[in-house]
N, C-alpha and C positions, 0 to 999 in steps of 0.2 A: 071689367072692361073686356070685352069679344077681341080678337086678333083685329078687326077688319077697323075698328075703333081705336089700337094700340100699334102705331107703324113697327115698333120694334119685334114685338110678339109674332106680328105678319109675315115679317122678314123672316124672323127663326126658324119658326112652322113651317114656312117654304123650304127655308135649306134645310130643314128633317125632313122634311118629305123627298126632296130629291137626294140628299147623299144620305139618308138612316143614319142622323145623328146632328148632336145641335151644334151649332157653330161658339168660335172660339168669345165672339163679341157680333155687333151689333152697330156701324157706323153711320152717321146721316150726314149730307152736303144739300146743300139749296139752292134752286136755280135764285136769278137774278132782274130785278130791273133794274137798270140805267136814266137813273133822273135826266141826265146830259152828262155830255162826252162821248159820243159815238166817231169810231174811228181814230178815235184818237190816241190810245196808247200803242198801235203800233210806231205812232210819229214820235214818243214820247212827252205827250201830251198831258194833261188832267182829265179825271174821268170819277163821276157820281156816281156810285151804284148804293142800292141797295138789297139786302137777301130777304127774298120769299120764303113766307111756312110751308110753300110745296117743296118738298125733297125726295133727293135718291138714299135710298137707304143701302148701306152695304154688308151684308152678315159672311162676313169670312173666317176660315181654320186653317188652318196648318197642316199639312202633308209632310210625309216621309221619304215619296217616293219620284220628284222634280217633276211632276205633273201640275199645272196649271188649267184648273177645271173651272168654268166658266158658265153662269146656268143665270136667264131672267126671268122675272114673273110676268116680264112686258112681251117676252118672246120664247115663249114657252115649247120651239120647237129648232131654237137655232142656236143650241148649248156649242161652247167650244171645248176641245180636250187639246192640251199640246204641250210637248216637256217644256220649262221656262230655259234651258238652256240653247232650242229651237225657235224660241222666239224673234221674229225680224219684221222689221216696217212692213204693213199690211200683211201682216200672215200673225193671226187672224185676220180676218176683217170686220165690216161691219159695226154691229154696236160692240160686240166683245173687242173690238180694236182698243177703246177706250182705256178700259181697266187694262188689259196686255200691256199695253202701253204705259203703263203707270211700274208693269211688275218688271218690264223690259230695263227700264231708266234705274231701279233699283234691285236685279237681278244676280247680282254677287252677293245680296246679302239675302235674296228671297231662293236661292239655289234650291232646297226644300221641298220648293211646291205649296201651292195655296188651294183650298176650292172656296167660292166665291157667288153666293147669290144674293140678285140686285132686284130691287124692287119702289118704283117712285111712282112722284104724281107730276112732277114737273112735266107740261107739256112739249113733246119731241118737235119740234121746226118749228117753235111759234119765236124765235127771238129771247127766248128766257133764259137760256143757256144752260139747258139739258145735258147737254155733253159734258161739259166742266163739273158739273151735279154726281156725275156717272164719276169722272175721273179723281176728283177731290176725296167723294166718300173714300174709295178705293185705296186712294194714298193715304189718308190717315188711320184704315184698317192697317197697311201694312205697315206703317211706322211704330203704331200703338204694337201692333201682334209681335212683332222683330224686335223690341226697344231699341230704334235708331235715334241716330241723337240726330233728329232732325228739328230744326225751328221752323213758325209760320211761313218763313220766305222760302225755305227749302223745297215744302210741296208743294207752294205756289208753284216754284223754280219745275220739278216733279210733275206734276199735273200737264203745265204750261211745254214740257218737254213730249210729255204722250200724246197730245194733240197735233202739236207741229212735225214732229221728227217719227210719231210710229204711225199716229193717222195721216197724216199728210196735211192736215187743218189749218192754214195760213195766220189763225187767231195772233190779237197779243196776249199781253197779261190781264185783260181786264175780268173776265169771264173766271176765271183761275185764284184772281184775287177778292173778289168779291166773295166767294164760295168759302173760302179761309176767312179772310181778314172782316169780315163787315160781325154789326154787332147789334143787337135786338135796339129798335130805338132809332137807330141810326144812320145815315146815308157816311159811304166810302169815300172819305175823298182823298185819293192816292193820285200823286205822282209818281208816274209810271216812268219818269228819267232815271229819277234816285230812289226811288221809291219809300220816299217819308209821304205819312197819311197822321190824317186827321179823322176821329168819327164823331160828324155834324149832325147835333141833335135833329131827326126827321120827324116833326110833331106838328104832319096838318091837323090832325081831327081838334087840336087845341085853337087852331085858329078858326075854324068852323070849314076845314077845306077835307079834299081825298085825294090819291089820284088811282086813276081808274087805267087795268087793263083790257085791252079788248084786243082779241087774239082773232084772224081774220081766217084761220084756217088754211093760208096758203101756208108750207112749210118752205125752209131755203136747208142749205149743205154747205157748208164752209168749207169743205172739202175740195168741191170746184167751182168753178163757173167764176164770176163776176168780183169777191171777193179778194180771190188770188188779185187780181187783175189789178184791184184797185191800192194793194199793199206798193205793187211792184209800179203801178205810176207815182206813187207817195214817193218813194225809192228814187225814182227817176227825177222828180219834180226836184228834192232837195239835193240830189247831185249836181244837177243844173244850177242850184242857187249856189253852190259853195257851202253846205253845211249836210253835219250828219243827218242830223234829224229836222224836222218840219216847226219841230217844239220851240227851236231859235229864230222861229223867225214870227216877231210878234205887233206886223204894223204888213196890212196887204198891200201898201204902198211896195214893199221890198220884193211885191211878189212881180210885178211890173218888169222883167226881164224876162218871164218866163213865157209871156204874151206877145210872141215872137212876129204874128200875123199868121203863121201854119196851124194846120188843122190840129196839129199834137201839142204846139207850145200854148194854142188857147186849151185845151185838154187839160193839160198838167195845171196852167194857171189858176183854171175851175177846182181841181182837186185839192191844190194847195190850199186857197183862200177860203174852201171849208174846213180844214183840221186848224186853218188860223184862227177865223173867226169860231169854229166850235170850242178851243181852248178859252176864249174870253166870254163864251155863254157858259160853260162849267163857273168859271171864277166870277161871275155876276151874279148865278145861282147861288152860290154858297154865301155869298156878302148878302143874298135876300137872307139868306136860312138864318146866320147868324146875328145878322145887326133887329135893329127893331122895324124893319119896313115890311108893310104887309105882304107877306109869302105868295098872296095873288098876281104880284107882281113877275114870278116866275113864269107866268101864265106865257106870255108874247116872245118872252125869250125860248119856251120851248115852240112857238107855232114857227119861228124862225131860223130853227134849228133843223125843223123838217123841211122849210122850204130848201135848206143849203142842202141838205139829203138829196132831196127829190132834184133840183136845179144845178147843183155844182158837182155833187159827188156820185147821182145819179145810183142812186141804190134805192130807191122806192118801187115802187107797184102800182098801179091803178086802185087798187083794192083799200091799200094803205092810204094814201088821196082822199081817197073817200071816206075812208073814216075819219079821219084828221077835218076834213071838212064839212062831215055832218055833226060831229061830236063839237066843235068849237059855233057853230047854227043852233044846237042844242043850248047853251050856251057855259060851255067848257072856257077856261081862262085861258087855255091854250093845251094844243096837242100836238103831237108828235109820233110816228117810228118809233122805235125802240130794237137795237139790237142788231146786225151786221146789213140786214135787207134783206132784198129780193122776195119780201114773203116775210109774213112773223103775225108782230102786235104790234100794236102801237098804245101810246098812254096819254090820259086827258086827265088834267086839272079841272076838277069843280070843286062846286060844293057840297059839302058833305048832305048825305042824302039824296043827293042828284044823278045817281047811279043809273036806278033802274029807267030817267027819262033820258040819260045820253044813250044809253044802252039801247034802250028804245027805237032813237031816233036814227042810231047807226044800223040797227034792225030792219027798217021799214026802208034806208038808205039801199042794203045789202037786198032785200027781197025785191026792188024797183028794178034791179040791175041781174036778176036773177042768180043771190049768193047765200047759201044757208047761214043763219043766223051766227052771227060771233059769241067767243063764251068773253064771259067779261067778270071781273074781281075786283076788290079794292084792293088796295097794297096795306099789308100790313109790315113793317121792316122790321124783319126776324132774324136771328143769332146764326154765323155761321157754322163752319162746320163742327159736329162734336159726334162723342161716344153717347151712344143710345142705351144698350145693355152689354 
């Protein structure tokens, strides 16, 4: 098997080539799709994911000298060098923020010094949660290299810490947990209050179904813009109601105070009544997955998942519309977004073998409006994160 056929081999050979010498191990994390539950575990909500076979690989060693060396094959000219005891929210920046971020949260124990190179396929802004990919391998390098007695929740905890507090990344848990906790087979269903999960056998191709990504090439930033925005009306909304989180309040009837007649309480109201109603399209999904009713059925609960996106929480794109709308024309059992907005993928239910005609028909969609062609995959639900070599 060639390097370029064996991710782990690839990884290694990279970091001998940049530091002259092979690294200590070998770790991999995989981006994510989200069946349904979008936005919803900052509210502490329910949220579906499952993990993709594209991943970040991470091949990290050990130093002596409290240097944290930072090198990708994705970015082959923007290495970071910095002592880990210099390390502070955005310093680094950029992608190396990511992993910094990871050695920043656990920095009393990585005192040392790491070097570190990363190498994936997850793609960067499409909604699949690259970031988390980055951060996750990253933490389970240094926990495996250090022997920290750290458990699954920990580097959730770790990861979901690097994001928010060194990148600035508004996320919740869900991107973080998915990356650890999901399981080949199987979609995540995590409650993101208490955080007890279940993993809900994910077996279209038995039913004769797929579901299909189709990445639109817009990329989005969790870091600003529109996301922030929408945490912090979340925030707002359930102050207003009298409760923590958004997660208690499970009948939109209750939302009816916040719909004040002003321009801001119909705002908040709109935002609320989609983390309401998106918590009872996760748990509608999972009752399709598990009981005996045909999985097609999923199909309308996601095309109305995007409409609450697009209409209440207002996180879509034109671009995404349009997929969603050509792909369920094609005839997809329903489609959706995928992933915080502003820009990404989005995912269609068909039937299996109907790939290359939705893909198609989102094709000839994207080139009528002048947009190059989307890349598009089936989901295959892959094994979180583990040791490679």
């Amino acid at each position: 098997m060639t390097a370029a056929e064996d991710p782990a081999r690839r990884a290694s050979e990279a970091f001998a080539a940049r530091f002259g010498s092979r690294p200590d191990g070998v770790w991999a994390a995989p981006g994510r799709v989200n069946v349904i539950g979008e936005h919803t575990d900052y509210n502490g909500g329910w949220v579906l994911p499952v993990a993709l076979p594209h991943t970040t690989r991470a091949a990290v060693a050990r130093r002596d000298d409290g240097l944290l060396v930072l090198a990708s094959a994705q970015h082959p000219d923007a290495d970071a060098e910095i002592a880990v005891a210099d390390l502070r929210p955005g310093r680094p920046g950029g992608w190396a923020g990511y992993p910094a971020g990871v050695v920043h949260a656990l920095a009393d124990r990585a005192a040392g010094g790491l070097s570190v190179l990363v190498d994936g396929d997850v793609p960067a802004g499409a909604g699949l949660s690259s970031s988390a990919a980055l951060s996750c391998s990253v933490a389970l390098a240094v926990r495996d290299l250090l022997e920290l007695d750290l458990d699954a929740d920990d580097l959730v905890d770790v990861a979901r810490r690097a994001e928010n507090d060194f990148v600035g990344a508004p996320t919740g848990v869900l991107d973080q947990a998915a990356a650890i906790l999901c399981t080949a087979g199987h979609a995540l269903f995590l409650d993101t209050r208490d955080g007890t999960r279940e993993q809900v056998p994910f077996d279209l191709a038995g039913a004769g179904l797929a579901l299909l990504v189709l990445d639109t090439g817009t990329t989005h930033d969790h870091a600003e813009g529109g996301y922030g925005d929408r945490r912090r009306e979340c925030e707002e909304a359930a102050r207003r109601l009298g409760v923590d989180l958004l997660r208690e309040i499970d009948d939109v009837a209750a939302l009816e105070p916040l719909a004040d007649g002003t321009a801001d309480g119909e705002l908040l109201a709109r935002r609320a009544r989609h983390v309401v109603t998106e918590d009872a399209r996760v748990l509608e999904v999972v009752a399709a997955l598990r009981g005996d009713a045909d999985p097609r059925a999923m199909g309308p609960v996601l095309t109305a998942g995007h409409s609450s996106l697009r209409d209440d929480f207002e996180v879509s794109v034109p671009l995404l519309d349009a997929t969603v709308e050509a792909a369920v024309a094609a005839g997809a059992h329903g489609a959706r977004m995928v992933g915080g907005g502003f820009g990404g993928s989005a995912v269609a239910l068909i039937e299996a073998g109907a790939a290359d005609d939705v893909t198609a028909a989102v094709t000839e969609r994207f080139a009528r409006e002048g947009h190059p062609a989307p890349r598009s995959f089936v989901v295959v639900p892959a094994a979180g994160a583990r040791r490679l070599a």
